[in-house]
C-alpha positions as CSV (number, residue, x, y, z in Angstrom):
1,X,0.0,0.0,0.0
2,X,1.6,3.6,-1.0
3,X,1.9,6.0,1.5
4,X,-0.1,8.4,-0.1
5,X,-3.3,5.8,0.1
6,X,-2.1,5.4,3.8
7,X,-2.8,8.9,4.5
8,X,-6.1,9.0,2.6
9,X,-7.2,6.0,4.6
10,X,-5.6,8.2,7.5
11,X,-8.0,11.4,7.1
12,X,-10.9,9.6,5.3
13,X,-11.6,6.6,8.2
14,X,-9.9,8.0,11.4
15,X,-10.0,12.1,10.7
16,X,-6.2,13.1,11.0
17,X,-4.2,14.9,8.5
18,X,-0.9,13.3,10.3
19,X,0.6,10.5,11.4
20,X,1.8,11.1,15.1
21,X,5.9,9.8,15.4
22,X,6.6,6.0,14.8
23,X,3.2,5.3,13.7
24,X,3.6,5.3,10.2
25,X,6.9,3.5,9.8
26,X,5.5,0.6,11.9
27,X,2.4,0.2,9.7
28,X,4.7,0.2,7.0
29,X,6.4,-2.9,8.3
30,X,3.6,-4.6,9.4
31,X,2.0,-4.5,5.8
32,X,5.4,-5.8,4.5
33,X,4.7,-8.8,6.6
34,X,7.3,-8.1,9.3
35,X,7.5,-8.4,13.0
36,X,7.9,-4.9,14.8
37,X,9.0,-4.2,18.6
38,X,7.5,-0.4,18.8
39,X,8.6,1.9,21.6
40,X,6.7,4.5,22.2
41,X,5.9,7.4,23.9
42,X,2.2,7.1,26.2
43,X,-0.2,9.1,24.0
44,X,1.1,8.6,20.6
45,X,-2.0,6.5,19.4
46,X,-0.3,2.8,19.6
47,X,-3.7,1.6,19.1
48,X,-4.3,3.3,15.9
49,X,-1.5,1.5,14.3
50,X,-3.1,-2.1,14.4
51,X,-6.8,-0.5,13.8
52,X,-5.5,1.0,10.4
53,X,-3.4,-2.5,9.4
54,X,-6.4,-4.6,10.4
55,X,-8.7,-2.4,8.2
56,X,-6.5,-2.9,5.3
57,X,-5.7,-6.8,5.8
58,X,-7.8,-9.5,5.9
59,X,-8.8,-11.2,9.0
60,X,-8.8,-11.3,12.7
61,X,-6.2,-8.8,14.8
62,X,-5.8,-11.0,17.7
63,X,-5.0,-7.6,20.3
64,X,-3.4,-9.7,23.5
65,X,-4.2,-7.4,27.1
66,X,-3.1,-7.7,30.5
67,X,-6.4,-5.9,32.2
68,X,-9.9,-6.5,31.5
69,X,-10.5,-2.8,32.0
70,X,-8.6,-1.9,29.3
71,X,-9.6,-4.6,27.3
72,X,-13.5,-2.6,27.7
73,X,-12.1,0.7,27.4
74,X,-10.1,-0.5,23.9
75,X,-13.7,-2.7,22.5
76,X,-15.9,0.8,23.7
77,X,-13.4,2.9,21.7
78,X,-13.5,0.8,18.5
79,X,-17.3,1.0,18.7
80,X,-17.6,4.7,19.4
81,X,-15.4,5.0,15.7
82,X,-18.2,2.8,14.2
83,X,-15.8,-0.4,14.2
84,X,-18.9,-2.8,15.6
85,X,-17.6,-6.1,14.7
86,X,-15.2,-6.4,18.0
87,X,-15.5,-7.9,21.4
88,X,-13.4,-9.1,24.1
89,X,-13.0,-12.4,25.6
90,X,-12.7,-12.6,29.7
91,X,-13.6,-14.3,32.9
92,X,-15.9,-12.1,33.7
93,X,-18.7,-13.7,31.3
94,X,-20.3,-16.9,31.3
95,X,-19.5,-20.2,29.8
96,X,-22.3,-19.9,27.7
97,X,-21.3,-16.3,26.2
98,X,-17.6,-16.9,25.8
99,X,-19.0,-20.2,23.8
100,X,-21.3,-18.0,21.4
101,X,-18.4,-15.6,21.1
102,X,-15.8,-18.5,19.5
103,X,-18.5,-20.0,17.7
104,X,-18.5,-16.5,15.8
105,X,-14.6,-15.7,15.5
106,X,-15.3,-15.5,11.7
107,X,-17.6,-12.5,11.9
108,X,-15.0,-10.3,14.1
109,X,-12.1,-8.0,12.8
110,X,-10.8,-7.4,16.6
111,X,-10.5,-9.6,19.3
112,X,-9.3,-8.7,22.8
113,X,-8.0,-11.3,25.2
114,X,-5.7,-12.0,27.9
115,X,-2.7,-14.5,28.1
116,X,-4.5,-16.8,30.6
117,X,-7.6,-16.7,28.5
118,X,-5.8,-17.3,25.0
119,X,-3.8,-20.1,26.6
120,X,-7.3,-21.9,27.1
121,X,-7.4,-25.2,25.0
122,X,-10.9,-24.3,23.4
123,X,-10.5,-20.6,23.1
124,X,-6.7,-21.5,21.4
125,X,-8.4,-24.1,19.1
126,X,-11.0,-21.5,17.9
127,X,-8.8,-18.6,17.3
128,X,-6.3,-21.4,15.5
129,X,-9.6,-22.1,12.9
130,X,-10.1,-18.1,11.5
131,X,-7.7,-16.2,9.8
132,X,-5.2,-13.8,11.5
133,X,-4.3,-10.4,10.1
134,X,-2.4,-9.6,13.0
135,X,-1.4,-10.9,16.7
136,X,-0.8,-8.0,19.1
137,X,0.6,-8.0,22.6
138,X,0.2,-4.8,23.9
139,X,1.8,-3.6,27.0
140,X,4.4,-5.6,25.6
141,X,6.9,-5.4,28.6
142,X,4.5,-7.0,30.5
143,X,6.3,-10.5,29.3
144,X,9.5,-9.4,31.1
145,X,8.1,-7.4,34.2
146,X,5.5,-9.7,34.8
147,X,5.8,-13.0,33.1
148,X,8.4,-15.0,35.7
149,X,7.2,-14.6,39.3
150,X,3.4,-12.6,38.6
151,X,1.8,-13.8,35.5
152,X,3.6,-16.7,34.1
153,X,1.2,-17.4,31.0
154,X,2.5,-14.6,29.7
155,X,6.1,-16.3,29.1
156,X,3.8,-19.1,27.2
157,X,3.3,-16.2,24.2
158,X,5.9,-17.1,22.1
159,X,4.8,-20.7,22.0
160,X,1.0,-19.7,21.2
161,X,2.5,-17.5,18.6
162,X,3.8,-20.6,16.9
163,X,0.5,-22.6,17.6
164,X,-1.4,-19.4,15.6
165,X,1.4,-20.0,12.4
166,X,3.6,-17.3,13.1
167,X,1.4,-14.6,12.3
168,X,3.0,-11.1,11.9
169,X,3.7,-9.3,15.1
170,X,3.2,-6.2,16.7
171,X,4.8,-5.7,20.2
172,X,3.5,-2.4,21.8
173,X,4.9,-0.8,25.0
174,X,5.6,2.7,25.9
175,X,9.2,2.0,27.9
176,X,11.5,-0.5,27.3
177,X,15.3,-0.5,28.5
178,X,17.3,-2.4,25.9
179,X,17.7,-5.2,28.6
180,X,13.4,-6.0,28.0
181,X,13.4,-5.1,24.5
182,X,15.9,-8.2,24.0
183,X,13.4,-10.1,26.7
184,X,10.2,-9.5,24.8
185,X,11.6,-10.3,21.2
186,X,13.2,-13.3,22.8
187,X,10.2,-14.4,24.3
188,X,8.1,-14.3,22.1
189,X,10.4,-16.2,19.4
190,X,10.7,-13.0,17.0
191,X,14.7,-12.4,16.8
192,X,14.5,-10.6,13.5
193,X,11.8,-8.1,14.3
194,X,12.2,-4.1,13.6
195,X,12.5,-2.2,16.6
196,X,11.1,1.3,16.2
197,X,12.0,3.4,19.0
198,X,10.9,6.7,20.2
199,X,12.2,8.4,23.2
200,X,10.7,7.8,26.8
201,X,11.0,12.1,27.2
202,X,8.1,13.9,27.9
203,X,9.8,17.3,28.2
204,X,6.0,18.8,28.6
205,X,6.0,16.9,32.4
206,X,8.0,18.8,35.3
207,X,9.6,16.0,37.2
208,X,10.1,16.9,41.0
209,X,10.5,14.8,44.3
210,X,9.8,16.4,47.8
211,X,11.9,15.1,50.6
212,X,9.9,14.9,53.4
213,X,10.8,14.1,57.1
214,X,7.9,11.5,58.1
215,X,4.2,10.7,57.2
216,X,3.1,14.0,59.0
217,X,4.9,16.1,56.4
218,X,4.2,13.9,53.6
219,X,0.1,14.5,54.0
220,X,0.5,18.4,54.8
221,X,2.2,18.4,51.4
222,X,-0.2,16.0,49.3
223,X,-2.9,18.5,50.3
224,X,-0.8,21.7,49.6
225,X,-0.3,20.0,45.8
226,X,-4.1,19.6,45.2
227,X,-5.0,22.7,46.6
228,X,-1.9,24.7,45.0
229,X,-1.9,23.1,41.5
230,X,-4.7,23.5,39.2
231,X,-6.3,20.6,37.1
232,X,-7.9,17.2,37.0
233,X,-5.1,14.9,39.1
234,X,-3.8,11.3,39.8
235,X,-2.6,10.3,43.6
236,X,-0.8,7.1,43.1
237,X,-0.9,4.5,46.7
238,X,0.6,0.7,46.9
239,X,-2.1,0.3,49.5
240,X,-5.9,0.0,48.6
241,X,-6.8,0.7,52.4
242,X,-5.1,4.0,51.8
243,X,-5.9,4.7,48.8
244,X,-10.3,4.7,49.9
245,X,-8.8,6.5,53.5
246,X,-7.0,9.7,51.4
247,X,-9.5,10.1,49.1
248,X,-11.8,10.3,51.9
249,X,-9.8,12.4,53.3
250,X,-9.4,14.8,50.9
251,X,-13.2,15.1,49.9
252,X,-13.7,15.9,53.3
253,X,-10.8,19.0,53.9
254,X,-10.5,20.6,50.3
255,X,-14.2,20.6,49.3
256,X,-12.7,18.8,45.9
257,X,-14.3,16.2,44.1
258,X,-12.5,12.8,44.9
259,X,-12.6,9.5,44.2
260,X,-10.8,6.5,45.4
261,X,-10.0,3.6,42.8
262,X,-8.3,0.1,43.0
263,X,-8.9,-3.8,42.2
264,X,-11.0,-4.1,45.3
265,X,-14.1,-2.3,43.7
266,X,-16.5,-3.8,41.9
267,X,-15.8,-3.8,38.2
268,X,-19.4,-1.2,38.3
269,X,-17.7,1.0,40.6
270,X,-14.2,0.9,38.5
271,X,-15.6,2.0,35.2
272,X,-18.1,4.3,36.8
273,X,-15.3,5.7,38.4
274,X,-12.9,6.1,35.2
275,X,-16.0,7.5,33.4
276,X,-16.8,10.3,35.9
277,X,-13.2,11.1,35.6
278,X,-13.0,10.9,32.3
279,X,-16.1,13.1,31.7
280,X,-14.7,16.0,34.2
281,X,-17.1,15.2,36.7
282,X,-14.2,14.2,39.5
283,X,-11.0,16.2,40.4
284,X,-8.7,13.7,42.4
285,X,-8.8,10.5,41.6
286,X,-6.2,8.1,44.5
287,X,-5.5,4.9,42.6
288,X,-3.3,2.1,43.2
289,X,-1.5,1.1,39.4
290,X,-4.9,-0.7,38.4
291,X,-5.9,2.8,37.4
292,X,-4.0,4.2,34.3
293,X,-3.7,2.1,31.2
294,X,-5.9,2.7,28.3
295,X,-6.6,6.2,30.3
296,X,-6.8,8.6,27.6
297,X,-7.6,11.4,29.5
298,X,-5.6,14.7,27.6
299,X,-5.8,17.6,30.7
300,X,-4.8,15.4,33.3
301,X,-2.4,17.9,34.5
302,X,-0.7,16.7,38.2
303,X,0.6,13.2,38.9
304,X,1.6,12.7,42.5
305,X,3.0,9.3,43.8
306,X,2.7,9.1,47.4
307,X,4.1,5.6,47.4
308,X,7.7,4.9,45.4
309,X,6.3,3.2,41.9
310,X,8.4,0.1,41.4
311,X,10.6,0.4,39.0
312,X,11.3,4.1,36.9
313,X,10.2,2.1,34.2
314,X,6.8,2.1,35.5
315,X,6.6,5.3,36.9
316,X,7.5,7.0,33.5
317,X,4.4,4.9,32.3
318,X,2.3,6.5,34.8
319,X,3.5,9.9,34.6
320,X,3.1,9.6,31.1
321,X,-1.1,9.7,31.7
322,X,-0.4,13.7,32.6
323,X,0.0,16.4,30.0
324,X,-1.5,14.7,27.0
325,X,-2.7,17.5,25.5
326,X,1.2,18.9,24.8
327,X,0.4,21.6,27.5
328,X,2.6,21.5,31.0
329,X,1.9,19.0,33.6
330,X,3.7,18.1,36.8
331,X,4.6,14.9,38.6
332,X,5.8,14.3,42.1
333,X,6.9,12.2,44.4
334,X,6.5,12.3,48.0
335,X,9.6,10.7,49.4
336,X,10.0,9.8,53.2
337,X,13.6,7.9,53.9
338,X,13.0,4.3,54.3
339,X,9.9,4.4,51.7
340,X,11.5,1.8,49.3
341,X,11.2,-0.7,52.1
342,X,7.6,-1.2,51.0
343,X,9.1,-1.4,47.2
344,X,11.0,-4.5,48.7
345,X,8.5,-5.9,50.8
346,X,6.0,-5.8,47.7
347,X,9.0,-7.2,45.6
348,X,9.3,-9.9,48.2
349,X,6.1,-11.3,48.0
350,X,6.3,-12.6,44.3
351,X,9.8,-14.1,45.2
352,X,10.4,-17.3,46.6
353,X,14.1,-19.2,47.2
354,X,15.7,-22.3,46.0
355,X,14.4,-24.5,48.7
356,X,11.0,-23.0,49.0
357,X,10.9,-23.4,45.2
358,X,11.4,-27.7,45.6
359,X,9.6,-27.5,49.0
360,X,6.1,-26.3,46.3
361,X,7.1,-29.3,43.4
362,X,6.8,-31.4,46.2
363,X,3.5,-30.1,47.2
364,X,2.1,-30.3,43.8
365,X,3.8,-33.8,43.3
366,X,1.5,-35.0,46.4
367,X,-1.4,-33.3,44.7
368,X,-2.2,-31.0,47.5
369,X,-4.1,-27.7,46.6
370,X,-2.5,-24.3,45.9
371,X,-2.3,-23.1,49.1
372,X,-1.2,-18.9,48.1
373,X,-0.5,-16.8,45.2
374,X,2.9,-18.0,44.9
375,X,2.1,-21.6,44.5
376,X,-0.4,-20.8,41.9
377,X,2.0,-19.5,40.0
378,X,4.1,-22.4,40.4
379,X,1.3,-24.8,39.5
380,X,2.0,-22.8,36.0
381,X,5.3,-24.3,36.0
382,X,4.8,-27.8,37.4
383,X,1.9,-28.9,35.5
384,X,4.1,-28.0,32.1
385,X,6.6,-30.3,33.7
386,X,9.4,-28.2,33.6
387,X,12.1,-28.8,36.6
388,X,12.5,-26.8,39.5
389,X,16.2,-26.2,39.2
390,X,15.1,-24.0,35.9
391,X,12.4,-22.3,38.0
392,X,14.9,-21.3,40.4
393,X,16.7,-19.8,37.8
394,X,13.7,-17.8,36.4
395,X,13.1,-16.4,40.4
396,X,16.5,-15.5,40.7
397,X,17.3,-13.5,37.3
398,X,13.9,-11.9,38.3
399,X,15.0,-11.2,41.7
400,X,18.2,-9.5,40.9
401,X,16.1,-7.4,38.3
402,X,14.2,-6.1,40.6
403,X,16.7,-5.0,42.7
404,X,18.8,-3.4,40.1
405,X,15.2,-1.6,39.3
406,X,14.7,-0.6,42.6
407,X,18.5,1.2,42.9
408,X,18.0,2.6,39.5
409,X,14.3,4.4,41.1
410,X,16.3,5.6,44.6
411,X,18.9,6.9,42.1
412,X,16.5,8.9,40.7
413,X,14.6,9.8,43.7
414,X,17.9,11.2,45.7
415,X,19.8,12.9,42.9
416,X,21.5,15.9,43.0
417,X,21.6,16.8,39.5
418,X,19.0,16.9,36.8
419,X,16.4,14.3,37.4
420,X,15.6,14.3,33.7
421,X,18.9,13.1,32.9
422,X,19.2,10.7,35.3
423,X,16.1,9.0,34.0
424,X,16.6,9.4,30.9
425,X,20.3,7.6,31.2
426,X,18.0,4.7,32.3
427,X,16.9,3.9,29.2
428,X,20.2,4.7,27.3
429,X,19.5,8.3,25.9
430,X,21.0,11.9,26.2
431,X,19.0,14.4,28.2
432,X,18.6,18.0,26.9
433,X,19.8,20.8,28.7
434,X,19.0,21.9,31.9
435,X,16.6,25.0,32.1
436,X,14.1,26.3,34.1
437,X,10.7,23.7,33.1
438,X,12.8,20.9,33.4
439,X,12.6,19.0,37.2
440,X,13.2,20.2,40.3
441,X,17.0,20.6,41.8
442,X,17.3,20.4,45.9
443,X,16.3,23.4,47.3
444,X,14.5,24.8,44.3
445,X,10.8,25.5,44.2
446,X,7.9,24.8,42.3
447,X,7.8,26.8,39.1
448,X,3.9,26.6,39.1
449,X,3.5,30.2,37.9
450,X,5.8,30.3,34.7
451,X,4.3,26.7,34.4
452,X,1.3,28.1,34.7
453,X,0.0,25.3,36.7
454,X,-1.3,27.6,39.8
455,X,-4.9,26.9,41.3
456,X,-4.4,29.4,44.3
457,X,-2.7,30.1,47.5
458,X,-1.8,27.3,50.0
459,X,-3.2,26.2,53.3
460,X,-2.6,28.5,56.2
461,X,-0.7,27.2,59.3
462,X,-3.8,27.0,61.1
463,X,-5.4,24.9,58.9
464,X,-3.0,22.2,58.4
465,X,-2.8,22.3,62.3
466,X,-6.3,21.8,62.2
467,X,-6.0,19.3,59.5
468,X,-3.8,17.3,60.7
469,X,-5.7,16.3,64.0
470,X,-8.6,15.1,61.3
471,X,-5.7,13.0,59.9
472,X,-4.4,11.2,63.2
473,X,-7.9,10.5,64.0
474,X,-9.0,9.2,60.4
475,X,-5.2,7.7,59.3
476,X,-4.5,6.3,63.3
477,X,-7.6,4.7,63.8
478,X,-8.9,3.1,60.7
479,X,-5.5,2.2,58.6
């Protein structure tokens, strides 16, 4: 297909005049009938790219997702831009409508699914029967981050690739260091595939960390953010219980509209949730990371992260929900010395040793029952019969990965120096210069006024005084 008829197809189906960076030299590929690793940036319309190709190619673009929430916001997209023969595939409906959905495969150009669900024997077997234009794994570095110690069917992609007859590839993810990049091509069994890379910089987003001497000060400043900076805003929390006990909290002392939003809620509550703040109808919204991808929210202009993220990897993913518009945005971390314990101790619970690793064959070899999360994920490995020594392995590389995440994030979080840089020497590319709207050095305040990010002036004395006995008997009581 010619370029030019690319850009027709471009204005005439989806109503742009230009493609946005990377997109059109990855459709490009993918018509040629190659395999593409695409890098790039949160907000660049990854999900146009396999809409246009599986409009010009016949068949089924198989579009493998991690959450079923985005899997619903990606099939209620497609139908608002009049695509109506798509539909995802999850646990959440019955045997009986996941049936009629494979028994009518044929009559679908896009189906969403998960790795779990696609690794199903009848749901592989049906998808196996219809043609494929294209198999997509989107959030692509999900098979490195998540696949060894989390959500093992994810490693299992390569092999169901093979299964489907090697269709042509697309491997979508918005940050990548080279070390994943060579993980997800060699997972997934596609060695040769282009790699189109964009840079991770979003030189729209202020970066700044506040150093904060305990909890106390951490909550006086959370307020003094949402109060200070003007526009809709996401509070990121590791904890679900805090997460429902700020937001809460903050309806109650700024008068804001606020909303509290995590795996916990009912799948009603979630999308009524992302919909309200979607629509402008919320302010604040306190999440734990099950809020954020497939948001497509362009004003979002503050991210705050009360707890460290995981990995910089993932927190340039979540920052990268701010400032989609191209106008500035800000995003902050509240850092208390001694927060990346909880980054370890959540690290710690999907790791397991050596000996605890045989100790679990040996369960499954007496057939006893899953007894936590971490021996359901080893049931992934036993019943595929592969030996625990290997699995060891797996835990260990994963392990030390992790921890050379984690030192890479406190780098970030304690540096001196241009945070920008820093970050952006994560993922192997040259910052720009220093200046003014770049991050925050020590000692240097907010630039919310050449920013233009100012809501007003912040709390008095008085009030965080008087705030802060709300907060002890709210935050002491009930967490």
């Amino acid at each position: 297909m010619q370029q030019a008829e690319l850009y027709h197809l471009l204005k005439q189906k989806y109503g742009f005049d230009e493609f946005r960076p990377g997109q059109l030299a990855v459709i490009q590929h993918l018509l040629a009938g190659e395999d593409v690793l695409a890098v790039l940036p949160t907000g660049t319309g990854k999900s146009l790219i396999y809409q246009l190709v599986g409009s010009v190619l016949p068949g089924l673009v198989v579009v493998v997702s991690p959450l079923i929430s985005l899997m619903q916001d990606q099939v209620a997209r497609l139908n608002y831009q009049g695509e109506k023969r798509v539909a995802a595939l999850t646990s959440q409906q019955d045997y009986g409508s996941r049936q009629q959905l494979l028994n009518r495969l044929d009559q679908l150009d896009f189906l969403f699914v998960s790795p779990e669900m696609l690794n199903q024997p009848a749901v592989l077997t049906a998808v196996r029967q219809v043609q494929l234009a294209l198999f997509v794994v989107d959030e692509a570095h999900c098979i490195s981050t998540w696949g060894p110690d989390f959500r093992p069917d994810y490693l299992t992609l390569g092999t169901l690739r093979n299964q489907l007859g090697d269709p042509v590839t697309l491997m979508l993810t918005a940050t990548a260091t080279a070390r994943i990049r060579d993980d997800i091509t060699r997972q997934l069994r596609v060695p040769t595939a282009h790699q189109v890379l964009y840079s991770v910089n979003r030189p729209n987003i202020y970066l700044a960390v506040a150093t904060l001497s305990d909890e106390t000060a951490k909550r006086a400043r959370l307020r003094q953010l949402i109060e200070t900076v003007a526009g809709p805003v996401v509070v990121y929390f590791s904890s679900k219980r805090q997460t429902d006990l700020t937001a809460e909290w903050l309806r109650d002392v700024t008068g804001l509209r606020v909303a509290g939003y995590h795996a916990g809620l009912s799948a009603e509550d979630r999308f009524k949730i992302q919909q309200q703040f979607m629509t402008g109808q919320l302010d604040v919204i306190c999440a734990t990371s099950a809020f954020g991808m497939g948001i497509n929210k362009a004003d979002i202009r503050m991210v705050i992260h009360y707890h460290l993220p995981t990995s910089l990897a993932d927190y340039v993913q979540e920052i990268g929900r701010a400032g989609r518009d191209g106008q500035p945005a800000l995003a902050v971390i509240l850092y208390v010395a001694g927060d990346e314990h909880l980054v370890q101790s959540l690290n710690d619970l999907t790791s397991a040793t050596p000996a605890e690793i045989a100790a679990d064959q040996q369960r499954f070899a007496r057939k006893q029952p899953a007894q936590d999360a971490l021996s359901e994920v080893l049931d992934h490995y036993w019943q595929r019969g592969i030996d625990p020594a290997r699995v060891s392995e797996q835990f260990v590389a994963r392990a030390a990965a992790r921890q050379r995440e984690l030192a890479a994030l406190l780098r970030y979080v304690t540096s001196t120096t241009c945070r920008r840089a820093v970050m952006l020497s994560y993922f192997g590319e040259d910052a720009p210069e220093h200046s003014l709207t770049c991050c925050q050095l020590p000692g240097a305040d907010l630039p919310l006024d050449q920013l233009g990010l100012k809501r007003g002036a912040a709390p008095t004395t008085s009030e965080v005084e008087d705030w802060e006995i709300q907060l002890k008997r709210l935050f002491l009581l009930n967490f």
